[in-house]
C-alpha positions in Angstrom: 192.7 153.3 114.0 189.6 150.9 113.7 187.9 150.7 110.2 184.8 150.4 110.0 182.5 148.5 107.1 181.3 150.3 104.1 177.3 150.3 103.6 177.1 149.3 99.8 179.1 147.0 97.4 183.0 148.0 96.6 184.4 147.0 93.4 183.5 146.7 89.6 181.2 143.9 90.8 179.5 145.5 93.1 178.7 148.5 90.8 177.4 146.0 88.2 174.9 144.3 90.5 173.6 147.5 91.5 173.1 149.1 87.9 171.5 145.6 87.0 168.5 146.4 89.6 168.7 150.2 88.2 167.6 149.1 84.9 165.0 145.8 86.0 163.2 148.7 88.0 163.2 150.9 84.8 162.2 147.8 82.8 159.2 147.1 85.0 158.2 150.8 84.5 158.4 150.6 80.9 156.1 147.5 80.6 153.3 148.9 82.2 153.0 152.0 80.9 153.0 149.8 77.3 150.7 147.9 78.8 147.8 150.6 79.8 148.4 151.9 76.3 147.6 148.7 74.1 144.2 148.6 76.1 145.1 145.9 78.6 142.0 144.7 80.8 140.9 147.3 83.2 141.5 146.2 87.0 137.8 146.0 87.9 138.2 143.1 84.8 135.1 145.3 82.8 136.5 145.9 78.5 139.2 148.4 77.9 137.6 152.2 76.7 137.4 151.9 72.6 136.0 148.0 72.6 132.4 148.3 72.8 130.3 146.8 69.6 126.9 146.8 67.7 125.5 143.3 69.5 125.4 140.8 66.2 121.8 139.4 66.1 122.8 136.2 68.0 124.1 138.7 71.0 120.3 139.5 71.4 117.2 138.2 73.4 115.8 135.7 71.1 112.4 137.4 70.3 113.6 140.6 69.8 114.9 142.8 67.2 113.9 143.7 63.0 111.7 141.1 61.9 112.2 140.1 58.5 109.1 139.7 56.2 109.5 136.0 55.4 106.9 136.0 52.8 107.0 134.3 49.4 110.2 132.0 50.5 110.5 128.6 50.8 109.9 127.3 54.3 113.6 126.3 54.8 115.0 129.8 54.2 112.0 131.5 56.2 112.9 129.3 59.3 116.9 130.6 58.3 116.3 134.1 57.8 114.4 134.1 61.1 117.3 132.6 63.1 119.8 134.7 61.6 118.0 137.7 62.3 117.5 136.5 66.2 114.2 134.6 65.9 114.9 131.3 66.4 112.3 128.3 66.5 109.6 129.6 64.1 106.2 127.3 64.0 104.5 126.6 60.6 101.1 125.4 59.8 98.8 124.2 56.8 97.5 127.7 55.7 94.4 125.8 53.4 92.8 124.7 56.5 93.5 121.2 55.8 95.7 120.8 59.1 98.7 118.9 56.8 102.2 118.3 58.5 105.0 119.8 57.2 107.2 116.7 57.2 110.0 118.1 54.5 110.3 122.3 55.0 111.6 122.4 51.4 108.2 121.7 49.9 106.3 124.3 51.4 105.8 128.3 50.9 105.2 130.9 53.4 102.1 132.8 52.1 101.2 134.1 55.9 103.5 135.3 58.6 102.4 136.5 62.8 103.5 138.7 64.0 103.8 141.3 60.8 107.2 142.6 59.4 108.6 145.3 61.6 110.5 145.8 64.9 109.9 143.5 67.7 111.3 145.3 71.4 110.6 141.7 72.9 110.1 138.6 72.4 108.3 137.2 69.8 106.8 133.8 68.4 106.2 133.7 64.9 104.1 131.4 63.3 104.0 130.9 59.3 101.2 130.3 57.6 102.2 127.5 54.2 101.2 126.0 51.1 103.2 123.4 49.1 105.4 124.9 46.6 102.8 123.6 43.4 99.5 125.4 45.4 98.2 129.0 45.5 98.1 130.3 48.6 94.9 131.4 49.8 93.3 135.2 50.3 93.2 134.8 53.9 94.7 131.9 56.6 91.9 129.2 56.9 93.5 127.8 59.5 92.1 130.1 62.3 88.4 129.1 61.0 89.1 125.4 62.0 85.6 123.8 63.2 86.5 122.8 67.1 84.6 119.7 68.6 80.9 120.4 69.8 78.3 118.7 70.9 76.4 119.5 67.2 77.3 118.8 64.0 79.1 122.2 62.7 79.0 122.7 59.0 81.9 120.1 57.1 81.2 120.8 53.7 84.8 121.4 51.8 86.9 120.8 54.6 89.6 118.1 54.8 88.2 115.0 56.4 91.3 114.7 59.4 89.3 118.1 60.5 86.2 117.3 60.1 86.9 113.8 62.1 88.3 115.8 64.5 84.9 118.4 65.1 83.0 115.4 65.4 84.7 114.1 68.0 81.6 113.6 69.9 80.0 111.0 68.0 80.0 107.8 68.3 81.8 106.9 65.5 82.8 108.3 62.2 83.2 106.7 59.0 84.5 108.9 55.8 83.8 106.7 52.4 84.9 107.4 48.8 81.8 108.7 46.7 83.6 109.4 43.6 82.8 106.0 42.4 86.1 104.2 42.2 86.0 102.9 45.5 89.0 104.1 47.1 90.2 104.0 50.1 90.7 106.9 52.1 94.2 106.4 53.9 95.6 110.2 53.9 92.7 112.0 55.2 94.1 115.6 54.5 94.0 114.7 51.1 90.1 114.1 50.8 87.5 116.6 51.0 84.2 116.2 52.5 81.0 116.2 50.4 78.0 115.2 51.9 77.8 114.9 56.3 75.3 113.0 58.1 74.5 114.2 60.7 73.3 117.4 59.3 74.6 120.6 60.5 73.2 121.5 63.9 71.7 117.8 65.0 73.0 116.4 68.2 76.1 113.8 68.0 75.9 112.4 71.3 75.2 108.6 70.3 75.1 108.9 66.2 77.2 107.3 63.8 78.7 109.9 61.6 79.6 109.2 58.0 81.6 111.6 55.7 81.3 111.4 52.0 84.4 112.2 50.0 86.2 113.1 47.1 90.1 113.8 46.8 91.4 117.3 46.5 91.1 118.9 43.3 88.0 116.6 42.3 84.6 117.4 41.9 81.6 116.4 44.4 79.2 114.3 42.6 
């Protein structure tokens, strides 16, 4: 009688091996079904269903979004509202006309803000209009009524004289003097308003020397 051999493990051994790969397989099962439940990443590697969020302000275009009215704060916290509310790199100039730097935020005021408070569906620049923290700020921005270089002489009466150096650009030279009477000299021109002009307003400038008379800020023209 031939014997022939038998197809799967005798013995308590063989049994164990076999109920060992019984349970690995359940095992495996197990896991993944765990695994789709806690909201594992999807296969196609897009968010698991139930993840999605409000975008935080930094999440957004820069440009877009609620713009905050700025107003009435110190420059330094205008510039940080604007960046936390997703407006980042705000410009600032001298809302008095007097085209001033703003070399330390923290000593100037936003009385002026453009574009107005309000949402913004795309980008947007905004530009603050400022006045140190001791001044008043002004009814309306003087600095869009800037005089711009001409061939004439424009009208420089009460403006600073770094502006009105500036509109008389075509000149051939410029010379701003003291006329208070103390005999100063003039070294920060935005701090020195302008008198008296020669040339007049409206005469040609092409060849003349121009000569501003001054007083500081906050003084009166003799």
């Amino acid at each position: 009688m031939t014997v022939g051999h038998r197809s799967g493990p005798a013995g308590p051994a063989g049994r164990m091996r076999a109920t060992g790969r019984r349970a690995g397989a359940v095992l495996g099962v197990a896991a993944s079904v765990l695994l789709c439940a806690c909201g594992g990443p999807a296969a196609d590697g897009q968010p698991p269903a139930g993840s999605a969020k409000t975008p935080a302000p930094h999440d957004r275009p820069a440009g877009a979004g609620e713009l905050p009215d700025v107003t009435g704060l110190p420059l330094t916290t205008a510039q940080e509202t604007l960046d936390a509310a997703g407006f980042p790199g705000s410009a600032s100039h001298d809302a008095l006309g007097r085209d001033r730097t703003q070399l330390v935020d923290g000593n100037w005021v936003v009385c002026f803000q453009a574009p107005a408070p309000g949402p913004r569906p795309g980008a947007a620049e905004v530009d603050l209009g400022v006045v140190k923290s001791e001044e008043e700020c002004p009814a309306e921005d003087r600095s869009t009524a800037l005089p711009g270089a001409t061939t004439t002489a424009p009208d420089l009466v009460g403006e600073s004289v770094n502006v009105a150096r500036a509109a008389l650009a075509g000149a051939a030279d410029v010379t701003a003097r003291d006329v208070s009477g103390a005999g100063r000299m003039i070294l920060v021109e935005s701090n020195w308003q302008v008198c008296a002009q020669t040339p007049a307003p409206g005469l040609p400038l092409e060849g003349v020397a121009a000569v501003l008379d001054a007083v500081k800020f906050g003084e009166e023209c003799p």
